[in-house]
mmJSON file of the N, C-alpha and C atoms, coordinates in Angstrom:
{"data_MODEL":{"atom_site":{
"group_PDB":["ATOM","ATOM","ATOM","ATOM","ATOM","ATOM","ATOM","ATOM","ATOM","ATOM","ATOM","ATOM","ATOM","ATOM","ATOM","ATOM","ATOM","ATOM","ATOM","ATOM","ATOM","ATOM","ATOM","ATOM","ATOM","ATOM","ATOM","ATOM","ATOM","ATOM","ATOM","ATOM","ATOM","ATOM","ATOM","ATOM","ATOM","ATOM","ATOM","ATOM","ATOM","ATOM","ATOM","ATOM","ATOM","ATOM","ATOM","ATOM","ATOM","ATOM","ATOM","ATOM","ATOM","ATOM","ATOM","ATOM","ATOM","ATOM","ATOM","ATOM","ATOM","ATOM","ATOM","ATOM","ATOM","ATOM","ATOM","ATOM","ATOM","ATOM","ATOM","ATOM","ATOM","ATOM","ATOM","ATOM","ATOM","ATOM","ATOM","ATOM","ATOM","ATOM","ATOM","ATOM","ATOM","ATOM","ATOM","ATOM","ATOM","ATOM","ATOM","ATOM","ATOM","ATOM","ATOM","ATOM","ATOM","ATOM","ATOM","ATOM","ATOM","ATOM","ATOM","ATOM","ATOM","ATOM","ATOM","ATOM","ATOM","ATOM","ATOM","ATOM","ATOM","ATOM","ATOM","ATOM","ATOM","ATOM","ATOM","ATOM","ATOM","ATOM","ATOM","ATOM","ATOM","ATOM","ATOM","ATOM","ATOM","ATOM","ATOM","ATOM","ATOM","ATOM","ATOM","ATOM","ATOM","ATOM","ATOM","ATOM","ATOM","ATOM","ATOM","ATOM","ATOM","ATOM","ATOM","ATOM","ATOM","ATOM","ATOM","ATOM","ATOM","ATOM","ATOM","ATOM","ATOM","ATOM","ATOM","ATOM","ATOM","ATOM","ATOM","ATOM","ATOM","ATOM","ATOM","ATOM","ATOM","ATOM","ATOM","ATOM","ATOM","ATOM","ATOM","ATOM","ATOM","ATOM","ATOM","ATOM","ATOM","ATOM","ATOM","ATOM","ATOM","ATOM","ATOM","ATOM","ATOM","ATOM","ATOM","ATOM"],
"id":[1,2,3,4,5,6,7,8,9,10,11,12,13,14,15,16,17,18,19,20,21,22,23,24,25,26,27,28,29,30,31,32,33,34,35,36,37,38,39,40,41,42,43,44,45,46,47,48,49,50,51,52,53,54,55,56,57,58,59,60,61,62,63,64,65,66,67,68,69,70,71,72,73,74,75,76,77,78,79,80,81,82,83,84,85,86,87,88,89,90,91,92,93,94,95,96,97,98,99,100,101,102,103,104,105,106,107,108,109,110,111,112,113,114,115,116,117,118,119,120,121,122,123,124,125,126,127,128,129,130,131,132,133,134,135,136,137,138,139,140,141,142,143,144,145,146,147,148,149,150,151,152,153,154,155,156,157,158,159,160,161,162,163,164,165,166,167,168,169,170,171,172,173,174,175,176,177,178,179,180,181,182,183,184,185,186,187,188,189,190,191,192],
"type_symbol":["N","C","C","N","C","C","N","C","C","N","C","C","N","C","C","N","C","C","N","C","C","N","C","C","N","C","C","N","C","C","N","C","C","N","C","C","N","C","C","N","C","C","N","C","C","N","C","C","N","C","C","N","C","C","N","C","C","N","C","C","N","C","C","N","C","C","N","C","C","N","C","C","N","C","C","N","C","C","N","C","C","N","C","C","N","C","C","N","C","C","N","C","C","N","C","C","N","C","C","N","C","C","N","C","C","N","C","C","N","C","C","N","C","C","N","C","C","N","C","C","N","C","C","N","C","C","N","C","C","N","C","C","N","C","C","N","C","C","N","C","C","N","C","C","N","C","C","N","C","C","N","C","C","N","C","C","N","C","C","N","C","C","N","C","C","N","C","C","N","C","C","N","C","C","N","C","C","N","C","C","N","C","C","N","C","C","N","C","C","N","C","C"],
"label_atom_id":["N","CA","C","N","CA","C","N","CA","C","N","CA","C","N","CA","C","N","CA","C","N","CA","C","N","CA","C","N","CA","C","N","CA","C","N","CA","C","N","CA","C","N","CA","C","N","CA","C","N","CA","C","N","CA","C","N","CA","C","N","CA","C","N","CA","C","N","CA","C","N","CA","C","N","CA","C","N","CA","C","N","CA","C","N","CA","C","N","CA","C","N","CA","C","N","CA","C","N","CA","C","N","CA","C","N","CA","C","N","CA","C","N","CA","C","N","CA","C","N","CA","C","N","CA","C","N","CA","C","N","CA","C","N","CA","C","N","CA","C","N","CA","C","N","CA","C","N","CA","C","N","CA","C","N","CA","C","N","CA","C","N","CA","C","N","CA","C","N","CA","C","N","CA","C","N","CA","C","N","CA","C","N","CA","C","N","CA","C","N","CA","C","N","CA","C","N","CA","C","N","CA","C","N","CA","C","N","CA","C","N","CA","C","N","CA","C","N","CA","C","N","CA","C"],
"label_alt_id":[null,null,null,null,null,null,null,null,null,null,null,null,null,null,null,null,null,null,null,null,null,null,null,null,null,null,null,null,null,null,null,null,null,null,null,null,null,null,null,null,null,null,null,null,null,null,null,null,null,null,null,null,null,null,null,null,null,null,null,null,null,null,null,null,null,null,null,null,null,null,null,null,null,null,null,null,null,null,null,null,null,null,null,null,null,null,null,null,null,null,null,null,null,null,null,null,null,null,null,null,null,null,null,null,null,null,null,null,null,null,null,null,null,null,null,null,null,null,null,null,null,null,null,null,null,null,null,null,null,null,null,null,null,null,null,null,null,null,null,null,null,null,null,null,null,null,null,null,null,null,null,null,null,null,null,null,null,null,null,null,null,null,null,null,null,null,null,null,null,null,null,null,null,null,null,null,null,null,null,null,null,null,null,null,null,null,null,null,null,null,null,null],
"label_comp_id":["UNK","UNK","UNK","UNK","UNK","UNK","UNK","UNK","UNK","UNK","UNK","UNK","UNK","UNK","UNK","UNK","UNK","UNK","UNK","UNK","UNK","UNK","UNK","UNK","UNK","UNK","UNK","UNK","UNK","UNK","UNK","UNK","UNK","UNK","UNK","UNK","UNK","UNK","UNK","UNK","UNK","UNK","UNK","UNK","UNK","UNK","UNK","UNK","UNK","UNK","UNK","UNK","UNK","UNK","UNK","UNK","UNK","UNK","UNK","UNK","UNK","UNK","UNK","UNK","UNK","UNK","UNK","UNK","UNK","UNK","UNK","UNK","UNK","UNK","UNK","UNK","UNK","UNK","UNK","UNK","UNK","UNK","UNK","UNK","UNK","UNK","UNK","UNK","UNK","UNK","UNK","UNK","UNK","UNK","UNK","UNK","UNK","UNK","UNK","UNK","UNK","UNK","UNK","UNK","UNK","UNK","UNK","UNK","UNK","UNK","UNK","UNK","UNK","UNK","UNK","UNK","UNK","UNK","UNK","UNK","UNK","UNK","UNK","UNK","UNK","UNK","UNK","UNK","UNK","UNK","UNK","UNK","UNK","UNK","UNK","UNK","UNK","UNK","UNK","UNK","UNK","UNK","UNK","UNK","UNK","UNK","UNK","UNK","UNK","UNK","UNK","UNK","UNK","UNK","UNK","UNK","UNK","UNK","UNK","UNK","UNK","UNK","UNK","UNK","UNK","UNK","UNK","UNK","UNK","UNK","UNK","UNK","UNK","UNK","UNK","UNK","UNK","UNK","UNK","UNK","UNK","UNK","UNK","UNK","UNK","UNK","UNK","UNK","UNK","UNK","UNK","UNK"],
"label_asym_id":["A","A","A","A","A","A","A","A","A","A","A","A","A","A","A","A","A","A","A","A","A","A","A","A","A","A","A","A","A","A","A","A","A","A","A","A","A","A","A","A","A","A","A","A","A","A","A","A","A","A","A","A","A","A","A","A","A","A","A","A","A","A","A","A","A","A","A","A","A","A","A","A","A","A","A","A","A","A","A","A","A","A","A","A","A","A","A","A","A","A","A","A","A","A","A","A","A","A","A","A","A","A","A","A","A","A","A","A","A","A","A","A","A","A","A","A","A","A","A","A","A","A","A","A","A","A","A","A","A","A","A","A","A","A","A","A","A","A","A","A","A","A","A","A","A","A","A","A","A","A","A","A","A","A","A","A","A","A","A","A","A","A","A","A","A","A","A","A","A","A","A","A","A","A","A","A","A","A","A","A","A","A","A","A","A","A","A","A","A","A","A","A"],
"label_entity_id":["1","1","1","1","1","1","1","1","1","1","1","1","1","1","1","1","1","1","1","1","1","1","1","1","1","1","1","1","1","1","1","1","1","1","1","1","1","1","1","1","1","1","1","1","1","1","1","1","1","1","1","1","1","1","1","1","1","1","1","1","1","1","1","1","1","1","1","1","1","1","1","1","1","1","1","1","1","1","1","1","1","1","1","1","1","1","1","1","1","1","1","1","1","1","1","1","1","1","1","1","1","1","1","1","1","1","1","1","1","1","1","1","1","1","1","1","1","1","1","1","1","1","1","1","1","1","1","1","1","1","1","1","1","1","1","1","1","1","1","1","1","1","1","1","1","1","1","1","1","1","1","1","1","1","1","1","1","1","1","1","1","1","1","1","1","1","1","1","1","1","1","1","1","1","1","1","1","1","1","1","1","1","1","1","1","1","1","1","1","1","1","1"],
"label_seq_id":[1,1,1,2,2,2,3,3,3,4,4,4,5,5,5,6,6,6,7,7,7,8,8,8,9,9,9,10,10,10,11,11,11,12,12,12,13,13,13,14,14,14,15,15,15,16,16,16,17,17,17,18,18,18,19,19,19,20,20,20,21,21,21,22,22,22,23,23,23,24,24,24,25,25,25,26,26,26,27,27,27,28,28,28,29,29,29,30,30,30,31,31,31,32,32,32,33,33,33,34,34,34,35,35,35,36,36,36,37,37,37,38,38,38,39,39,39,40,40,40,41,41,41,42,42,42,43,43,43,44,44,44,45,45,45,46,46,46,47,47,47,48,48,48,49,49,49,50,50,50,51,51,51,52,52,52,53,53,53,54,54,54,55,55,55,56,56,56,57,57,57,58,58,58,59,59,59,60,60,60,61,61,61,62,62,62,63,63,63,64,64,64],
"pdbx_PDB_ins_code":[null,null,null,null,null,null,null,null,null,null,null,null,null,null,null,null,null,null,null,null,null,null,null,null,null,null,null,null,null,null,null,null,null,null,null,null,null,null,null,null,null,null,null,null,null,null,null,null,null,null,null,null,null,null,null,null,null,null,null,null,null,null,null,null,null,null,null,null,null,null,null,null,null,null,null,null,null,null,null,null,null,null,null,null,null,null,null,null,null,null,null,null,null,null,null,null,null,null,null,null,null,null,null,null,null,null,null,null,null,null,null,null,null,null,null,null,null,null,null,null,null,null,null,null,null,null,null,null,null,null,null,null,null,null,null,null,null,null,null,null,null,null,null,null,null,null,null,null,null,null,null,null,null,null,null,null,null,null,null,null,null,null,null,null,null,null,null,null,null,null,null,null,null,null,null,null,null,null,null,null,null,null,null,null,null,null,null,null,null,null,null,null],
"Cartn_x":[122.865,123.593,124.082,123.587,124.261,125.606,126.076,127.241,127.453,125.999,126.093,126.429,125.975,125.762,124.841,124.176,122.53,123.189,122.453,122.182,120.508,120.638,119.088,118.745,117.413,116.787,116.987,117.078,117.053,118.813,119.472,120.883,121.305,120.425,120.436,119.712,119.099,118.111,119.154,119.332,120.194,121.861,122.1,123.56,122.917,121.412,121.111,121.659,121.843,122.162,120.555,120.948,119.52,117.903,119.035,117.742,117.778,117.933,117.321,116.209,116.753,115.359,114.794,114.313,113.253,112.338,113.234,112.474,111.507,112.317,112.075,110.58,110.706,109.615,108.469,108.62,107.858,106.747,107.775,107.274,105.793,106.726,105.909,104.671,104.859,103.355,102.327,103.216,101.945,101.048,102.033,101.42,100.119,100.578,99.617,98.525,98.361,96.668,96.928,95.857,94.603,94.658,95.588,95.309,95.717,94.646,94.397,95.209,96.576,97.27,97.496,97.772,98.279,99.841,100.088,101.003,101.89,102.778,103.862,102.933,102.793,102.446,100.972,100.034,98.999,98.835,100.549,100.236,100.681,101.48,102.273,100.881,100.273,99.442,97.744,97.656,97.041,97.364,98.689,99.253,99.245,99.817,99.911,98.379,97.262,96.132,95.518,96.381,95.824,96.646,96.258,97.135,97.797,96.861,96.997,98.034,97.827,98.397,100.192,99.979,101.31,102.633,101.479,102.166,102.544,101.878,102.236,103.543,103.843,104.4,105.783,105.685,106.615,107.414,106.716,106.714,107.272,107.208,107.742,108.979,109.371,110.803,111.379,111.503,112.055,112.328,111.459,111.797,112.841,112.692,113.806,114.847],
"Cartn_y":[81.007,82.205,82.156,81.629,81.124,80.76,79.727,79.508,78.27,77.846,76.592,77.729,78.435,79.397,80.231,80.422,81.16,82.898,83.303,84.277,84.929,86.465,86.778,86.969,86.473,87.06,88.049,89.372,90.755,90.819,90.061,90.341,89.587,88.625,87.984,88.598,88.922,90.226,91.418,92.005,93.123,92.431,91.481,90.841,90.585,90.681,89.877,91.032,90.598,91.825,91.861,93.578,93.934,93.158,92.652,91.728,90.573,90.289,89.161,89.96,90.845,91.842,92.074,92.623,92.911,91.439,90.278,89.056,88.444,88.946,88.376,89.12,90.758,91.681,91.571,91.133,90.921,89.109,88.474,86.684,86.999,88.364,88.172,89.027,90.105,91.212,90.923,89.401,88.584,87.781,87.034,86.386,87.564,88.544,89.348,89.829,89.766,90.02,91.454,91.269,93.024,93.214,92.913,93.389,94.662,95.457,96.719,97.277,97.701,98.497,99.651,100.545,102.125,101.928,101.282,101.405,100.015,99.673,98.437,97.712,98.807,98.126,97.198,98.062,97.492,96.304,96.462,95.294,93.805,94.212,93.086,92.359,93.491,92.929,92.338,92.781,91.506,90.032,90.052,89.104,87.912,88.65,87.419,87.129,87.544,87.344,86.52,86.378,85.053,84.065,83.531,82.219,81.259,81.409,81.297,81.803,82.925,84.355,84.083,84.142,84.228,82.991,81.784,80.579,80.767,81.028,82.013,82.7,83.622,84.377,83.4,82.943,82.534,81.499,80.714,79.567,80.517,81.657,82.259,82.434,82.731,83.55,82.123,81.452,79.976,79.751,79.444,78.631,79.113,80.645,82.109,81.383],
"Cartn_z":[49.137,49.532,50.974,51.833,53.277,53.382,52.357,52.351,53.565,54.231,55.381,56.567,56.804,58.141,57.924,59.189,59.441,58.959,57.979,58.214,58.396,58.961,58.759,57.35,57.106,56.233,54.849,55.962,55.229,55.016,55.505,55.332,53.548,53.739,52.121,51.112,51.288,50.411,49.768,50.843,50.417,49.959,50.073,49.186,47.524,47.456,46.128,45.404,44.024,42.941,42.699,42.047,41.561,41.305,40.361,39.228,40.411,40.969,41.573,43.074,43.464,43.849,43.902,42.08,41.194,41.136,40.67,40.901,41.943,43.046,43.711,44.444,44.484,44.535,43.676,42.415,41.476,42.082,42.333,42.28,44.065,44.75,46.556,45.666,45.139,44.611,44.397,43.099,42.371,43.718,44.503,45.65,46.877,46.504,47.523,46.605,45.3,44.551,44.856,44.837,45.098,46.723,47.246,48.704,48.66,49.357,49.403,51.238,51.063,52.284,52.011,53.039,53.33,53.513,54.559,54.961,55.448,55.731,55.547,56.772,58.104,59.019,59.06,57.979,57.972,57.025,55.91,54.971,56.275,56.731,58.096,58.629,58.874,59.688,58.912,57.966,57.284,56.474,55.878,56.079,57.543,58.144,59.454,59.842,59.682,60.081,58.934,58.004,57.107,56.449,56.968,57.051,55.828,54.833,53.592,52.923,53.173,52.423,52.48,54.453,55.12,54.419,54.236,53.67,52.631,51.525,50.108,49.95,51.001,50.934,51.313,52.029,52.725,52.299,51.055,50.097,49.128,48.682,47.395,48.199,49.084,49.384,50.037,50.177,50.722,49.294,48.332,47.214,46.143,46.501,45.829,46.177],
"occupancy":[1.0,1.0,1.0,1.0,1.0,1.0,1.0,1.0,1.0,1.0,1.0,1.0,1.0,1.0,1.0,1.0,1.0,1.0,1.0,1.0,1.0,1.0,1.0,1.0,1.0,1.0,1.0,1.0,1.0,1.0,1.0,1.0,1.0,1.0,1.0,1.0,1.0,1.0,1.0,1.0,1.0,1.0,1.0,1.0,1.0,1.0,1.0,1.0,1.0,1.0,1.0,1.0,1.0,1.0,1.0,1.0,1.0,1.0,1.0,1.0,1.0,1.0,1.0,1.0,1.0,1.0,1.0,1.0,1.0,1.0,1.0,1.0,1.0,1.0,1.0,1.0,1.0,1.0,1.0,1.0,1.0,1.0,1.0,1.0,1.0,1.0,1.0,1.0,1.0,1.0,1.0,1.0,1.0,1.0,1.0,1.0,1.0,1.0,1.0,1.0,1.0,1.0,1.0,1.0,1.0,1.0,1.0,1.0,1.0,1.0,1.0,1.0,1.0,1.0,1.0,1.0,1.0,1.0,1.0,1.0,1.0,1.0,1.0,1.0,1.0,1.0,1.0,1.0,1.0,1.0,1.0,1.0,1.0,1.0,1.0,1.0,1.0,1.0,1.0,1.0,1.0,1.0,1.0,1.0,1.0,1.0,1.0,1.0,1.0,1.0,1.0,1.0,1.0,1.0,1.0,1.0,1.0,1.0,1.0,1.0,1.0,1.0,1.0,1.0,1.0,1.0,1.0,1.0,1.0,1.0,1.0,1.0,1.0,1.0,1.0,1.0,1.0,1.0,1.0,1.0,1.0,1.0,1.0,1.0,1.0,1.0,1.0,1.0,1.0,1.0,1.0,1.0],
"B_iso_or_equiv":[0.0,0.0,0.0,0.0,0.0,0.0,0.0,0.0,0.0,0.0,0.0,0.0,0.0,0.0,0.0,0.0,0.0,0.0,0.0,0.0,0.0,0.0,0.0,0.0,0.0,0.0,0.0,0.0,0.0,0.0,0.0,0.0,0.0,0.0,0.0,0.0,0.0,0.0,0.0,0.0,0.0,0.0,0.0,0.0,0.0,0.0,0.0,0.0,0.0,0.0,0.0,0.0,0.0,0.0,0.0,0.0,0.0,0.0,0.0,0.0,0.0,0.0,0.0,0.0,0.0,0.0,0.0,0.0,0.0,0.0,0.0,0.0,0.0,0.0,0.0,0.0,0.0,0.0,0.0,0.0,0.0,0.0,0.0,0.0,0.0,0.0,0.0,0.0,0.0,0.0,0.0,0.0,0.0,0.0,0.0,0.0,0.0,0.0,0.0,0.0,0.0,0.0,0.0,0.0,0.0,0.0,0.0,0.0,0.0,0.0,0.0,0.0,0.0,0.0,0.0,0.0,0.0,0.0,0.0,0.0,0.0,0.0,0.0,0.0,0.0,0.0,0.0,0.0,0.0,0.0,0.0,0.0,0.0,0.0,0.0,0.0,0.0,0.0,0.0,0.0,0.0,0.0,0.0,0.0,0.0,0.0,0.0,0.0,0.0,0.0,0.0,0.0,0.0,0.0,0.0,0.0,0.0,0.0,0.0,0.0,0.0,0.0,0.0,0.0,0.0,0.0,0.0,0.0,0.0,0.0,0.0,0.0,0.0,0.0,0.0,0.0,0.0,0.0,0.0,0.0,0.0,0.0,0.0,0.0,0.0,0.0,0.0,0.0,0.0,0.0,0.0,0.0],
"pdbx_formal_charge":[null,null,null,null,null,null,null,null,null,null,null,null,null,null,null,null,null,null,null,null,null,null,null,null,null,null,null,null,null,null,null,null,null,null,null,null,null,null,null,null,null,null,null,null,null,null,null,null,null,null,null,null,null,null,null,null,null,null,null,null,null,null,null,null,null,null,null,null,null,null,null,null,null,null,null,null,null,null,null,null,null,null,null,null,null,null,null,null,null,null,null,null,null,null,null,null,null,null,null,null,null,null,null,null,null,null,null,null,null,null,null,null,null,null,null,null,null,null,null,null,null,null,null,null,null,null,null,null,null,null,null,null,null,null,null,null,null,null,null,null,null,null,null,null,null,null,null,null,null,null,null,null,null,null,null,null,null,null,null,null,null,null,null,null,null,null,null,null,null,null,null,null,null,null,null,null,null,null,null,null,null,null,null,null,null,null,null,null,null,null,null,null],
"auth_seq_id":[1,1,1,2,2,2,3,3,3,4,4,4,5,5,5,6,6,6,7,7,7,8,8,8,9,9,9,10,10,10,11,11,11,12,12,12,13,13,13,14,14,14,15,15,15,16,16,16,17,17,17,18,18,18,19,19,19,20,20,20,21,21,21,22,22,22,23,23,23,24,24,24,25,25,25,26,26,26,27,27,27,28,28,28,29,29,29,30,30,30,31,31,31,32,32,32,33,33,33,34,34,34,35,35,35,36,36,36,37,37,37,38,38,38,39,39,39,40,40,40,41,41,41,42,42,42,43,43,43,44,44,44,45,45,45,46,46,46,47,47,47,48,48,48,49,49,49,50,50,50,51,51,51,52,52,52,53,53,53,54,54,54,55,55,55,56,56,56,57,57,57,58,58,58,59,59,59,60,60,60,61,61,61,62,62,62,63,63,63,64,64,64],
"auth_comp_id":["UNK","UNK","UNK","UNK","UNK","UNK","UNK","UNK","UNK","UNK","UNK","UNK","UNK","UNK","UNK","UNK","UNK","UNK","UNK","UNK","UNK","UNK","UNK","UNK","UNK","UNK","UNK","UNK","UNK","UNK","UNK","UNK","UNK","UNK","UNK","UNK","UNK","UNK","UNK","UNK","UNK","UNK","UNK","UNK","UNK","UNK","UNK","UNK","UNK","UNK","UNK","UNK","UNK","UNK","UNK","UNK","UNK","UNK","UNK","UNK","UNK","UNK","UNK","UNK","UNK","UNK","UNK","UNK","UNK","UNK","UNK","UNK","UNK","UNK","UNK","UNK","UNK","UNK","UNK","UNK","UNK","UNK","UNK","UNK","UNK","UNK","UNK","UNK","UNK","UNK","UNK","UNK","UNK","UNK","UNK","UNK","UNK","UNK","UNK","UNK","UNK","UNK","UNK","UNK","UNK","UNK","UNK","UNK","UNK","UNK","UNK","UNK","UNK","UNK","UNK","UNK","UNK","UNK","UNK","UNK","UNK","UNK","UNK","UNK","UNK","UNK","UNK","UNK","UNK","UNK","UNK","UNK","UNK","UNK","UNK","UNK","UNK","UNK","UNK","UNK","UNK","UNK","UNK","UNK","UNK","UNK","UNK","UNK","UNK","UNK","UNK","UNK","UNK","UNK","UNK","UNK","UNK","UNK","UNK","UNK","UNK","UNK","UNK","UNK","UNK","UNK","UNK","UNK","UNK","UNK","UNK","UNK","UNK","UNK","UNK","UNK","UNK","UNK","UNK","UNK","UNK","UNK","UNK","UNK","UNK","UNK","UNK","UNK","UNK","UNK","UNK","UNK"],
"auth_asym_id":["A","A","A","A","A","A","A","A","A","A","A","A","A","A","A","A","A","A","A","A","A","A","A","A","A","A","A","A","A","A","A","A","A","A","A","A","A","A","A","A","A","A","A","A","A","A","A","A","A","A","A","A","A","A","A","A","A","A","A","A","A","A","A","A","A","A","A","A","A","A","A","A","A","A","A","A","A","A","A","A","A","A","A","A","A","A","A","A","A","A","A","A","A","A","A","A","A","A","A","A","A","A","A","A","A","A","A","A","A","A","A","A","A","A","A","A","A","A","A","A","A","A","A","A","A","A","A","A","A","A","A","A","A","A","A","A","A","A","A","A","A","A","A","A","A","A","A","A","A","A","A","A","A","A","A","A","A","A","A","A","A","A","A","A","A","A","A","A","A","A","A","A","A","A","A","A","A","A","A","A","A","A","A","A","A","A","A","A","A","A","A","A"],
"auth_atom_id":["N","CA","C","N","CA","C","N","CA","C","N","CA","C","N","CA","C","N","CA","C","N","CA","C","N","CA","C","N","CA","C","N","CA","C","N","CA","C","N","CA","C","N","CA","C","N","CA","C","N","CA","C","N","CA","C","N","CA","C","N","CA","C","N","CA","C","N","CA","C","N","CA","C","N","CA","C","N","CA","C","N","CA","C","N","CA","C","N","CA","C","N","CA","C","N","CA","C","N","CA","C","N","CA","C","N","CA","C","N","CA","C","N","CA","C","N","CA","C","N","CA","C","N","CA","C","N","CA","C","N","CA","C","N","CA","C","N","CA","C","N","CA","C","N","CA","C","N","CA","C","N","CA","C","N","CA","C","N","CA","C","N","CA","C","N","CA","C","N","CA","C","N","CA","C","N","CA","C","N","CA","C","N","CA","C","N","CA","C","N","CA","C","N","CA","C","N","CA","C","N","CA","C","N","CA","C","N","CA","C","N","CA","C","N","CA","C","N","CA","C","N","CA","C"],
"pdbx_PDB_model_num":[1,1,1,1,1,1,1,1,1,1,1,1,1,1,1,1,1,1,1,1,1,1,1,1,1,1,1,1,1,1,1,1,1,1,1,1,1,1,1,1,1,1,1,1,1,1,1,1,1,1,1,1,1,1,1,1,1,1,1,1,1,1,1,1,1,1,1,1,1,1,1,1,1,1,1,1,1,1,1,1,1,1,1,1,1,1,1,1,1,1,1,1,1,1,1,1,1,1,1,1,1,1,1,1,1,1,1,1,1,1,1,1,1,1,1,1,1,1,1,1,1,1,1,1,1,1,1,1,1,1,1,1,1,1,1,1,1,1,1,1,1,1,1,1,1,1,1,1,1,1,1,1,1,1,1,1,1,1,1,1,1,1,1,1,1,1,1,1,1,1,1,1,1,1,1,1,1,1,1,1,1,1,1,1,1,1,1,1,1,1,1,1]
}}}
């Protein structure tokens, strides 16, 4: 979806159609288990404090 130029992230996200969204929300959920958050900031911040996790995550949306 770059097209061979950087874009951010969240700028490719929101170009996806729907269903690739849903996919893609669905493929990170499975990667986070039973982690138990309140709020975005506190999911952020257990993520980055495990290292595992962070790679996971980060390996599902690279490979998207």
């Amino acid at each position: 979806m770059t097209s061979g130029k950087f874009r951010p992230l969240h700028q490719i996200i929101m170009e996806m159609p729907p269903q690739q969204k849903r996919k893609l929300y669905s493929e990170v959920m499975e990667e986070l288990g039973n982690l138990k958050w309140v709020n975005l900031a506190e999911l952020i911040c257990k993520v980055m404090h495990k290292s595992s996790l962070k790679r996971k995550i980060l390996t599902t949306v690279m490979d998207f």
